[in-house]
Structure formats: C-alpha cells, structure tokens
C-alpha positions as CSV (number, residue, x, y, z in Angstrom):
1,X,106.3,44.8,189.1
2,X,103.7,42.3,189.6
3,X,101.1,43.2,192.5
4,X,100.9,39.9,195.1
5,X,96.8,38.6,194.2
6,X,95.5,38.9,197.9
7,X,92.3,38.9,196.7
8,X,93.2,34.7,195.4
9,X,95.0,34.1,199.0
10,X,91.9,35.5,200.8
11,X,89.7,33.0,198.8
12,X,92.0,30.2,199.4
13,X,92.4,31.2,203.3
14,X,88.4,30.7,203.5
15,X,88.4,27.5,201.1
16,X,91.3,26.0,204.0
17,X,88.9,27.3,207.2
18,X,86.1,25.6,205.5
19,X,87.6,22.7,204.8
20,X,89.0,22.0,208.1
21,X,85.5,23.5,210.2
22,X,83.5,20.9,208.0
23,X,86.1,18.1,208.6
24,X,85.5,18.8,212.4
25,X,82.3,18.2,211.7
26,X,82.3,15.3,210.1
27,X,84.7,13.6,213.0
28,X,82.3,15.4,215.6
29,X,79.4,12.9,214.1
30,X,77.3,10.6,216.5
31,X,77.9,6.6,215.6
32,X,75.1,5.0,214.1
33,X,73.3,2.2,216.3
34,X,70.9,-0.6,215.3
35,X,68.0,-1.5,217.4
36,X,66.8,-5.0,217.7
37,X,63.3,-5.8,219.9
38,X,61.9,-9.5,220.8
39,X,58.2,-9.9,221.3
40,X,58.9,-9.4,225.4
41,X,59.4,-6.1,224.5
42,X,63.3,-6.3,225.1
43,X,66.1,-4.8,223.1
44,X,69.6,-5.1,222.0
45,X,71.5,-1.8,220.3
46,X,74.1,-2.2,218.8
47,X,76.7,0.6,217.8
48,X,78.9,1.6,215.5
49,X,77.0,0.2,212.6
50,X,79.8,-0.4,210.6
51,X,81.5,-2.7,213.0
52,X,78.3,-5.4,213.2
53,X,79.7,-8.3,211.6
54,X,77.7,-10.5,210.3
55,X,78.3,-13.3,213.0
56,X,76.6,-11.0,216.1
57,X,73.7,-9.8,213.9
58,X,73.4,-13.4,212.8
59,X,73.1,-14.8,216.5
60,X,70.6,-11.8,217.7
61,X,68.2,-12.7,215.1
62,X,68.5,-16.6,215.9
63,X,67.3,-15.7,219.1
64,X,63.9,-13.8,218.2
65,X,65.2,-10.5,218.0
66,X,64.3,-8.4,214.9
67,X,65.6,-5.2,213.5
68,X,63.7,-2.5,214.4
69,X,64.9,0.9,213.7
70,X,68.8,2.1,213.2
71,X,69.9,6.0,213.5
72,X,72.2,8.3,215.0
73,X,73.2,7.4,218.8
74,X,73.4,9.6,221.6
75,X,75.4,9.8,224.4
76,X,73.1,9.0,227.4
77,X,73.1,8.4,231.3
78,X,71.6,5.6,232.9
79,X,69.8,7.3,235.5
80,X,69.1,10.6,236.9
81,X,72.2,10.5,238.9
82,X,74.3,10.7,235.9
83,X,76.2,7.5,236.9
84,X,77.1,6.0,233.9
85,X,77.5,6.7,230.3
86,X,77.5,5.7,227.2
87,X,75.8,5.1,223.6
88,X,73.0,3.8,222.8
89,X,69.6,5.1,221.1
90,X,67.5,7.8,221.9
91,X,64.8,8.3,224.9
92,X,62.0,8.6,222.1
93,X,63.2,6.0,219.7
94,X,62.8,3.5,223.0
95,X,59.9,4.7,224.3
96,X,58.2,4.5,221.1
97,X,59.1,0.8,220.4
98,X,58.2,0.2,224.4
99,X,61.5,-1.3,225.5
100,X,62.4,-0.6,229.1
101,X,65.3,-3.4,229.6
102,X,68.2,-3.8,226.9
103,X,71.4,-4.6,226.5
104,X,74.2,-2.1,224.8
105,X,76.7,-3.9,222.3
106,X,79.5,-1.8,221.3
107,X,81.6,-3.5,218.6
108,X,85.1,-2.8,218.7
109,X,86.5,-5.5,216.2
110,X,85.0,-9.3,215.9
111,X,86.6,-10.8,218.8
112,X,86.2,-7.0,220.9
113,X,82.6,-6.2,222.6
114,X,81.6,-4.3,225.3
115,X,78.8,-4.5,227.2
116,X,76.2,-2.5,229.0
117,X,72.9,-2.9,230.8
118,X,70.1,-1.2,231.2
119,X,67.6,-1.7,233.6
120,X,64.9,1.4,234.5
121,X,64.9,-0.7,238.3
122,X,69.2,-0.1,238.1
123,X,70.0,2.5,235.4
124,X,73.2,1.3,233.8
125,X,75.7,-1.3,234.4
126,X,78.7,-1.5,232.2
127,X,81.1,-3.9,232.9
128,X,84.7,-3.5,232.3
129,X,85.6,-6.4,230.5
130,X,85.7,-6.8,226.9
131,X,84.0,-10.1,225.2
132,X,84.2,-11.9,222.1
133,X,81.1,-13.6,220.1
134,X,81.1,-16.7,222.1
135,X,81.2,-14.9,226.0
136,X,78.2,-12.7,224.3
137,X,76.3,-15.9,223.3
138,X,76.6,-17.5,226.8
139,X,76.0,-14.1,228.7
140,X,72.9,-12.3,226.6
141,X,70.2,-15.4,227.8
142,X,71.6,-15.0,231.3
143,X,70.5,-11.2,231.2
144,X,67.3,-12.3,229.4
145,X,66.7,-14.6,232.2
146,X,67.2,-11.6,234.6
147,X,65.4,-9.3,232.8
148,X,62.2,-11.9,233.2
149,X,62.8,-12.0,236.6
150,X,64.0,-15.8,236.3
151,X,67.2,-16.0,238.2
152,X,66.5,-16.5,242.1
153,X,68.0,-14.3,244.5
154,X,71.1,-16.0,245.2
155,X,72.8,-15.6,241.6
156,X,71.3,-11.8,240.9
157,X,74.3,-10.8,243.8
158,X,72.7,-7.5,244.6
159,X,71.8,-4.5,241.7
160,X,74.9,-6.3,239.0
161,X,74.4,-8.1,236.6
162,X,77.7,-10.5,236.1
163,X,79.3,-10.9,232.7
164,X,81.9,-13.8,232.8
165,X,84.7,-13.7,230.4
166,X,85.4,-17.2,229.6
C-alpha cells in the first residue's frame, strides 16, 4: 500500500495561499494618476492611467497644461473635516510642483468622466454627474476662470462650483 504524499499536498496548500494572498494584492493596488500643471501654477490629475484616451490628454495639453509627474494615487480628503473623498495625487507630489487649485478627472470610458474640485479656500467639490469630452471642454476654462478669481459674484452661487451636463 501506497502512503498518501502529504508532504506534496502541504507544498501545494502553500503554493494556493500564496497565489491567492498575492492576487489580493495585486487587486488591493492604488490606480495610477497623471499630473498635468499650467504656468499659473494649476493642475489637472487624471486617474486611472490606463483609461486617458488620447482625446482628453490631447485637449489638456492644447490648453497649456503639461505633463508633470504620474504615480500611484491615493485616496485623499478634501479638507480637515473629512468631507469628501476621492483619488488624486499625493500631498507631497502637489506641494512640490506648487499647485494649490486643480481639477480631478476620473476616466471611466471615453464618453464617462467624473469630476472633482479642489480648492484649499473650499476643500473638495465633486459633482454627481458624469461628463463626456465635450461637457469637460466647456466646463474646465469655466473652473479656470474661477480659480483666477474671474467670475463675478453672481455666477460663483456660493462655495460650488457648477458643472453643466449638456
């Protein structure tokens, strides 16, 4: 009579735990973001990486933003009071590139964005809707406009900044 090789099922019991502890993991990962700054000092992250098409990236640099850093994003809040959040680049990645106002693209397909805001004045605004390219287009030089403190009183309509879906 044969004797059952425990010694081959105990190696194959750890091979299966360590396969599934590293594929948790790998799922458990942070999405990559890519950071775009203007000369104002202003910036647009963009996350997952893998989901900027070539359209968006194509319109942020048209209008003077440049690629400045790209990395592993972290789940943040937008102010102390833990309010919102959501996930965009780290505290010292934007303090060392200087940017105290940006906006927050998360790609969910081509025609799917959402948005956030950030704001040091406001913390972090993230409106509910979702966007495509074009709503983007006509919405990031309105948030420009309020970050340089262009829009007069009557269209800022308190701490939020509206996003129109068209």
């Amino acid at each position: 009579m044969q004797k059952f090789p425990y010694n081959n099922l105990r190696k194959f019991a750890l091979f299966l735990w360590l396969l599934l502890c590293y594929q948790d993991v790998a799922l458990a990962s942070e999405p990559k973001y890519k950071l775009f700054k203007n000369e104002e000092g202003f910036g647009i992250v963009v996350f997952p990486v893998e989901n900027l098409f070539a359209g968006l990236s194509n319109y942020i640099q048209s209008i003077n933003f440049k690629e400045v850093e790209t990395g592993e994003a972290v789940m943040r809040f937008g102010t102390t009071d833990r309010d919102n959040q959501t996930y965009m680049m780290p505290e010292q990645v934007q303090k060392k590139h200087g940017i105290e106002k940006f906006i927050i693209l998360q790609v969910i397909s081509d025609n799917g964005i959402l948005v956030g805001i950030y704001d040091p004045q406001w913390g972090l605004t993230l409106p509910f809707a979702t966007h495509d390219l074009d709503s983007v287009k006509e919405n990031i030089p309105k948030t420009l406009d309020v970050f340089r403190n262009k829009i007069s009183d009557e269209e800022k309509r308190g701490k939020t900044i509206l996003w129109r879906y068209n």
